[in-house]
C-alpha positions in Angstrom: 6.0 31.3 -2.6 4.8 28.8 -4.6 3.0 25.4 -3.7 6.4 23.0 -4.5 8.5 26.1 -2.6 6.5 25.4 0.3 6.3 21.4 0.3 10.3 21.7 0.0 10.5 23.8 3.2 8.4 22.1 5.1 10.2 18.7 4.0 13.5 20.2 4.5 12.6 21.1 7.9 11.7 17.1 9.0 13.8 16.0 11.5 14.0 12.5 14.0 13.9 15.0 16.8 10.3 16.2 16.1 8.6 12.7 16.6 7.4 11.9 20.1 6.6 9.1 22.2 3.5 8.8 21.0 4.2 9.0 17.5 7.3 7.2 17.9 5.4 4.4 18.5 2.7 5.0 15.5 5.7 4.6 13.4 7.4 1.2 14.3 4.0 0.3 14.1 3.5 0.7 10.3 7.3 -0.5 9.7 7.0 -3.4 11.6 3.9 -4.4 10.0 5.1 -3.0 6.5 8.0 -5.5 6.7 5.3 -8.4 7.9 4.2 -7.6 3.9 7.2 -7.7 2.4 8.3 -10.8 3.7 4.6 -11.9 2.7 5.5 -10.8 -0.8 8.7 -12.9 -0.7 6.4 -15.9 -1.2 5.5 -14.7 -5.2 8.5 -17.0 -7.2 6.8 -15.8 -10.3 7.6 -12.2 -9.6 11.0 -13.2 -8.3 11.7 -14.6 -11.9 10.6 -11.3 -13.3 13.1 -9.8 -11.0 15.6 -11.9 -11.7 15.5 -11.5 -15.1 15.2 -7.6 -14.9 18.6 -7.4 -12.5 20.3 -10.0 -15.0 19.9 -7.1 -18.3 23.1 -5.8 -18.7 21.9 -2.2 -18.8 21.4 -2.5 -14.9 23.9 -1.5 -12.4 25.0 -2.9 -9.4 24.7 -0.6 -6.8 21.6 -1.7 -4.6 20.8 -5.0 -3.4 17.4 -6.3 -5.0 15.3 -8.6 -1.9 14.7 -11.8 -3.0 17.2 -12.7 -6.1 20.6 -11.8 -3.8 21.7 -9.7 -6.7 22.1 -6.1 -6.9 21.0 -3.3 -9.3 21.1 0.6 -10.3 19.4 2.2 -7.7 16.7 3.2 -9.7 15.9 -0.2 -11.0 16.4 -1.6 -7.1 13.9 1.1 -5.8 11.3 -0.4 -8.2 11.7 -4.0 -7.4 11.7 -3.3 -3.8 8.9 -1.3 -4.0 6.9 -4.0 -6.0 7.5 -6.4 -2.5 6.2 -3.5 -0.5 2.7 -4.2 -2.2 2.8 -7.4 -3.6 1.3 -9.2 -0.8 -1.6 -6.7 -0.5 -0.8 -6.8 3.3 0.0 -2.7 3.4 -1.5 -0.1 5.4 -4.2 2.3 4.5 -4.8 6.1 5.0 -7.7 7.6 4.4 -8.4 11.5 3.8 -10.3 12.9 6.6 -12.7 15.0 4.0 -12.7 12.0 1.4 -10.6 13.4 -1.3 -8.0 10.8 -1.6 -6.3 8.0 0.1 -2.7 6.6 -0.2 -0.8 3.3 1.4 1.4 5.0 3.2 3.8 1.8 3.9 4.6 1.3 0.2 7.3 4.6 1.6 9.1 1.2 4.3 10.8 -0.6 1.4 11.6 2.8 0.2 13.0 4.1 2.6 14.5 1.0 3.5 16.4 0.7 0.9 18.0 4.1 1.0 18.6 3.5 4.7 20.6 0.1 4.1 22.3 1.7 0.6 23.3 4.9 2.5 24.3 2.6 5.7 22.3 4.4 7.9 20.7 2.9 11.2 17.3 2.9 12.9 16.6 6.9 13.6 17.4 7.7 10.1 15.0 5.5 9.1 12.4 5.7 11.4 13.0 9.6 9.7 12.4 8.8 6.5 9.3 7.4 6.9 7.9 9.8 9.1 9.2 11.9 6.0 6.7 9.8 3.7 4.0 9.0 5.8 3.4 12.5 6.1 3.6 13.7 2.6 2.0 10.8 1.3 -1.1 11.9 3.6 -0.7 15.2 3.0 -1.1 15.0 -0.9 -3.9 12.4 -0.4 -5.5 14.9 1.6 -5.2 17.8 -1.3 -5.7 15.8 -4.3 -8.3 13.2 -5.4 -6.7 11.8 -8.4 -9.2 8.8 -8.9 -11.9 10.7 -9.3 -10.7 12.5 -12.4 -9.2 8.8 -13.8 -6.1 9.1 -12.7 -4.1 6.3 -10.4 -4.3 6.9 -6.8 -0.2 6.8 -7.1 -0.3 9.4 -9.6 0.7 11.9 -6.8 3.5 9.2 -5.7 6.2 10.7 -7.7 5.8 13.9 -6.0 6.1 12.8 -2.5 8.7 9.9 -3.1 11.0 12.1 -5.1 10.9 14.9 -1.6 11.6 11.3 0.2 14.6 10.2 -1.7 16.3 14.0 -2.0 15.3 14.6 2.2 17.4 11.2 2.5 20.2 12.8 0.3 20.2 15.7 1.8 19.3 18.3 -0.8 18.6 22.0 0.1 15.4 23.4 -0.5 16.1 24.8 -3.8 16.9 21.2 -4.7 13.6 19.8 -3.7 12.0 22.1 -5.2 13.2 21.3 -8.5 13.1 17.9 -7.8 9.2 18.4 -7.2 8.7 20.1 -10.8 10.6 17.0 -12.6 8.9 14.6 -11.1 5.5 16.5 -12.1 7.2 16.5 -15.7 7.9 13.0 -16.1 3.9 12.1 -16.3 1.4 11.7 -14.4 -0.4 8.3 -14.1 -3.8 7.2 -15.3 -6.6 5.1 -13.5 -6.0 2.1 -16.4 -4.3 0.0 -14.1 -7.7 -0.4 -12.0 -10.0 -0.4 -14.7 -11.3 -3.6 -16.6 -9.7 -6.7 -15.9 -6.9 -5.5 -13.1 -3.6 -6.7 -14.1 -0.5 -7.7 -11.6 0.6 -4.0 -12.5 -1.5 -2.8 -10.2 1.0 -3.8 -8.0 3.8 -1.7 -9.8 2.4 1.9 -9.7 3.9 2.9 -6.6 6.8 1.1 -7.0 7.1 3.1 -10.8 6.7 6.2 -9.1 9.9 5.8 -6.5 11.6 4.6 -9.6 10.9 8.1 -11.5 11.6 9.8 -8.5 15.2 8.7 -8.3 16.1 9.8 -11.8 14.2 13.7 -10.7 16.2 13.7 -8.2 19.1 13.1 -9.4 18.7 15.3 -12.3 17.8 18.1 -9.6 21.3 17.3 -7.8 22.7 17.6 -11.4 21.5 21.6 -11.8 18.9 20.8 -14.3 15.6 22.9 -14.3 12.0 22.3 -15.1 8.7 24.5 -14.9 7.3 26.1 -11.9 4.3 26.4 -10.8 4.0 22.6 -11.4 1.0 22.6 -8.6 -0.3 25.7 -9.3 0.4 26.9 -12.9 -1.8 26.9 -15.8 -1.5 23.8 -17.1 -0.3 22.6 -13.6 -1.4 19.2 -12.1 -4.1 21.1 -10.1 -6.1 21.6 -13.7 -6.4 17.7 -13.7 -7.1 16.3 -10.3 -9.8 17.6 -7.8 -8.0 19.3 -5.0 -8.4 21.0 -1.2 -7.8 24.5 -0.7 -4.6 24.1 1.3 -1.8 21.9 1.7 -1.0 20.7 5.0 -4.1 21.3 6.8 -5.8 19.7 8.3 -3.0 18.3 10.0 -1.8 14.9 9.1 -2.7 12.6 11.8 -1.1 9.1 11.4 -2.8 7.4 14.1 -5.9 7.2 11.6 -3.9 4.7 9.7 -6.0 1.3 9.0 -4.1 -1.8 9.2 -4.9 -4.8 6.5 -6.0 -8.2 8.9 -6.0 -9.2 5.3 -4.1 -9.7 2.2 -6.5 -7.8 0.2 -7.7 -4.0 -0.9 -8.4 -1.7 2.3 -12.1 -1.8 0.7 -12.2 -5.9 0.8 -11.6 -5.9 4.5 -14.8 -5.1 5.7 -16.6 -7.1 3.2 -14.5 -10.2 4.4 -15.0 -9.6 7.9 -18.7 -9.6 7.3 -18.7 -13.1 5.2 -16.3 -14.6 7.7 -19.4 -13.6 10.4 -22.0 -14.7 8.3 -19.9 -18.2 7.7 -19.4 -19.0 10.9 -23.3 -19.8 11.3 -24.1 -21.5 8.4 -23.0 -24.9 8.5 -23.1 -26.0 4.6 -21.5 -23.3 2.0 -22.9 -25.9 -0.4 -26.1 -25.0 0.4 -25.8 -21.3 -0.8 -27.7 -19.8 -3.2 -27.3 -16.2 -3.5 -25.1 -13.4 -1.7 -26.0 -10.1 -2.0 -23.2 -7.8 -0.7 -24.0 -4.4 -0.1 -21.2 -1.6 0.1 -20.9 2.5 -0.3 -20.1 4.1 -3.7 -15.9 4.1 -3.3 -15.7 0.6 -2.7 -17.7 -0.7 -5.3 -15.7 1.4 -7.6 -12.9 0.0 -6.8 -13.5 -3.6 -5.9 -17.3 -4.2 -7.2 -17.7 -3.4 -10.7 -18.4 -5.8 -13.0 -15.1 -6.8 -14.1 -14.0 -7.4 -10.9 -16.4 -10.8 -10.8 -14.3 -12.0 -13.2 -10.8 -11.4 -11.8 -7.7 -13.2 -14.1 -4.8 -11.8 -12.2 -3.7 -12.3 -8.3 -3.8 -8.5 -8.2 -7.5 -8.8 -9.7 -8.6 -11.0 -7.4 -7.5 -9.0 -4.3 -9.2 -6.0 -5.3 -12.3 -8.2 -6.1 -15.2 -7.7 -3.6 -17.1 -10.7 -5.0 -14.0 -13.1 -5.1 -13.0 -11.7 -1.5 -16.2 -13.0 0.0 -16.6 -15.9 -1.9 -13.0 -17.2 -0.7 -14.5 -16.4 3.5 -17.5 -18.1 3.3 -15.7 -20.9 2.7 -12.8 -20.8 4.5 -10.6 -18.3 6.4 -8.5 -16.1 4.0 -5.1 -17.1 3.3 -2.1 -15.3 1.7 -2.6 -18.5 -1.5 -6.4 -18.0 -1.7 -5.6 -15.3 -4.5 -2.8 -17.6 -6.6 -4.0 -19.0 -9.4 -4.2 -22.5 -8.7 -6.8 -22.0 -5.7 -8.6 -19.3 -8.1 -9.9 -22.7 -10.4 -11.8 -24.0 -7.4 -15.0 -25.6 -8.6 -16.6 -24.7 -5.2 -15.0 -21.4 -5.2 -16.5 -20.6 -8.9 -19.4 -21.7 -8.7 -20.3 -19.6 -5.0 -18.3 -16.6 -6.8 -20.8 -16.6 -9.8 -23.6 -16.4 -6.8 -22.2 -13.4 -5.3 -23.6 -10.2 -6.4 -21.9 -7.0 -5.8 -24.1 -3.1 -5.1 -23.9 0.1 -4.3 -26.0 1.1 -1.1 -26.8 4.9 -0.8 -27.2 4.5 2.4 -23.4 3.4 2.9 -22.4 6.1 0.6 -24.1 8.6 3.0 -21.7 7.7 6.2 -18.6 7.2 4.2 -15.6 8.5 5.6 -16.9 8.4 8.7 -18.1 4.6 8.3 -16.7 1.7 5.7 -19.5 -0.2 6.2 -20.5 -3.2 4.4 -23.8 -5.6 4.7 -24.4 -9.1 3.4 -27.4 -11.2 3.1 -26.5 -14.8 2.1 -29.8 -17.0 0.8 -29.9 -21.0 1.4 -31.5 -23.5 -0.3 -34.2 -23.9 2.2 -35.1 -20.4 1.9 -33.8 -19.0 4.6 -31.1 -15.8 4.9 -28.2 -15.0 6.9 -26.9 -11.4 7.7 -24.4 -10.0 9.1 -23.2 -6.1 8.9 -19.8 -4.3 10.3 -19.3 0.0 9.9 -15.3 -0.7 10.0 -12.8 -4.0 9.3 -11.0 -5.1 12.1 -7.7 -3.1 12.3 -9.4 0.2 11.8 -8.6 2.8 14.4 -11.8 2.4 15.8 -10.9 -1.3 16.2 -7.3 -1.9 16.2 -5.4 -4.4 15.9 -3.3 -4.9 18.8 0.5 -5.0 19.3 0.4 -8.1 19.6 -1.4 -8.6 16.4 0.8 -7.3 14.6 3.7 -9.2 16.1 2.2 -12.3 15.3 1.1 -11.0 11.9 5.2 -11.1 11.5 5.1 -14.1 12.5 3.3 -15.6 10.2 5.1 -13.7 7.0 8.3 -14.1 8.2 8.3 -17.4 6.4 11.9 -17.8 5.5 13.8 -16.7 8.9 17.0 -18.9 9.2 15.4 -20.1 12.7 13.1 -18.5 15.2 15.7 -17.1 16.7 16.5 -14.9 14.4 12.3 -14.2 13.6 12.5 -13.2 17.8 15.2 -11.0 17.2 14.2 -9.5 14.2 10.9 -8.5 16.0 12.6 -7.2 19.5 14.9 -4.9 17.6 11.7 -3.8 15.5 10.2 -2.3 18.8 13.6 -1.3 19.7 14.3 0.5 16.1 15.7 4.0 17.3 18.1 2.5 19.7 19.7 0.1 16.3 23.0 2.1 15.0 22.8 -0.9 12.4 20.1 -2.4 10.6 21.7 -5.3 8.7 19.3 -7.8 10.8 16.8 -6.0 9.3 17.4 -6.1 5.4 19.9 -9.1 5.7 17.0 -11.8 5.3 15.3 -9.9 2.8 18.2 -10.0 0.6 18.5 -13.8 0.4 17.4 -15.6 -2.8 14.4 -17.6 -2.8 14.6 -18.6 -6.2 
């Protein structure tokens, strides 16, 4: 049996039934606070526009409603837009691979499998299913693969795990997912680009890219068509190109290792702006700054310290920016605007970024996974240093963020409710997902235009 043969099985296989309490509750978790993003994300006009504009073309269908514009699109089209919300405001979730090979956010997988759910009219369970669907697979393949490592996106496995998403929600047989699997593999895999040099707002697309390849591998595996097998395993198989464990499900996936983002930023910015928001609160003059030396372990800086990443010229740049991250909390606490562009021009802002000074610590390297650690040693004027160190951001599993928090983390996003009665009621049927036959509260205010 190959690899893709027994992925499909084991997807095929995924049912409501095999989630308990526990679990259960792990789950409306992530889509409650997956859905505090989105509606975070509903605050971007400029991407609206783009959205607008792309659902306006007159070689897109109408099938699927497209948040934000209150038009409608091909499903394909209305998967990708969706998907962009999912990650716009940088507020997803984070999982992390256990032995360090690769990590995935697996609640870019809610607006997906929202928006099956509310085009195949389906209610809470069956979507509370498809995510567990996702959320597993998407930590299963980051715990095979490590695409980064050989320059490849992160998302470049997304394709894989989004098309066995889309065909579980569909219903297709095992042969069907199969196939699906070895199209999606044939439709290209993704390079690293999009988080090299100056990061563009693409970086917020890649997932949302993959779901939208996934739907067109599906359907061409509903259709009959074939593709190569082996698409794992064979010759020139995507094994040959990314680093990879020696099995596939195992170790188990284990969603209750999931961090949650306090912060609407890369997972590997949180600790770094817990840190500065410590060392802030005990220096009374930011003015009076005159170096920051920020110290972090090898995957971070790759991803958020290199040199271009000083520099960011993009809202996705900045929030995979170390440097511009701290910068923004030792002056104030982050907000969702700090990483627009008119708060980017900040005099104060640039001149403390262009202070801020980004390294590798071996030492930091050395307890990664087990530890994100991050250290930072702010200089005065006077002389004197401030310093402050965490091992994890608040809202990793070792310190969680709270029920609570992430209630009033909805709160907060949930911007453009119709009252706060409907915000409240929104949020009790969240908690109360697998009891909701319908889930039109729950996609309805998405779908409004904001434009």
């Amino acid at each position: 049996m190959t690899l893709e043969e027994q992925i499909a099985q084991r997807t095929a296989q995924m049912r409501f039934e095999e989630i308990d309490n526990d679990l259960l509750h792990v789950l409306k978790r992530n889509i409650l606070d997956s859905y505090a993003g989105i509606c975070g994300s509903l605050a971007d006009i400029d991407m609206l526009r783009n959205f607008d504009r792309l659902a306006a073309d007159p070689l897109v269908g109408d099938d699927v409603a497209v948040w934000g514009i209150d038009r409608r699109a091909g499903l394909a089209d209305a998967v990708f837009m969706n998907a962009i919300l999912g990650r716009r405001s940088d507020l997803l979730d984070t999982y992390l691979s256990p032995n360090a090979m690769g990590g995935s956010h697996p609640s870019d997988n809610v607006a997906l499998a929202l928006t099956l759910a509310t085009h195949l009219s389906r209610g809470g369970r069956q979507l509370i299913e498809s995510v567990f669907v996702a959320f597993t697979l998407s930590a299963a393949f980051s715990t095979y693969y490590d695409p980064e490592s050989a320059n490849y996106d992160h998302d470049a496995v997304a394709p894989f795990y989004t098309a066995l998403t889309i065909g579980h929600a569909l219903g297709l047989d095992e042969a069907q997912l199969t196939t699906a699997q070895r199209i999606a593999g044939m439709l290209g895999l993704d390079t690293n680009q999009a988080a090299l040099g100056q990061v563009t707002d693409w970086k917020h697309c890649t997932y949302a890219s993959a779901g939208m390849r996934a739907v067109q591998a599906v359907k061409l595996a509903r259709a009959g068509f074939d593709a190569p097998a082996e698409i794992y395993e064979g010759a020139a198989g995507v094994d040959r190109f990314f680093p990879h464990a020696d099995t596939f499900f195992e170790p188990p996936v284990d969603l209750s290792k999931i961090i949650f983002k306090r912060w609407p930023a890369l997972v590997f910015c949180q600790t770094p702006i817990d840190v500065a928001l410590d060392v802030a609160e005990r220096i009374e003059d930011p003015g009076a700054i005159e170096s920051v030396d920020v110290r972090t372990f090898e995957l971070a800086f790759r991803n958020g310290g290199r040199e271009a990443a000083a520099r960011p010229t993009s809202r996705a740049g900045r929030t995979h920016s170390i440097a511009y991250c701290v910068a923004t909390a030792l002056l104030k606490p982050i907000a969702y605007d700090d990483f627009d562009e008119p708060r980017s021009r900040d005099a104060d802002l640039q001149r403390l970024l262009a202070r801020v000074s980004v390294t590798e610590d071996a030492s930091l390297t050395a307890a990664y996974p087990a530890a994100s650690s991050c250290e930072i040693s702010v200089t005065l004027a006077d002389g004197s240093t401030v310093s402050a160190r965490r091992e994890v951001p608040v809202g990793d599993p070792s310190d969680p963020l709270t029920d609570d928090d992430l209630t009033a983390k909805l709160r907060e996003y949930f911007f453009f409710a119709a009252n706060a009665a409907e915000r409240e009621d929104v949020i009790a049927r969240l908690w109360d997902l697998e009891n909701q036959d319908d889930i039109s509260w729950l996609a309805g205010p998405l779908e409004r235009r904001r434009l």
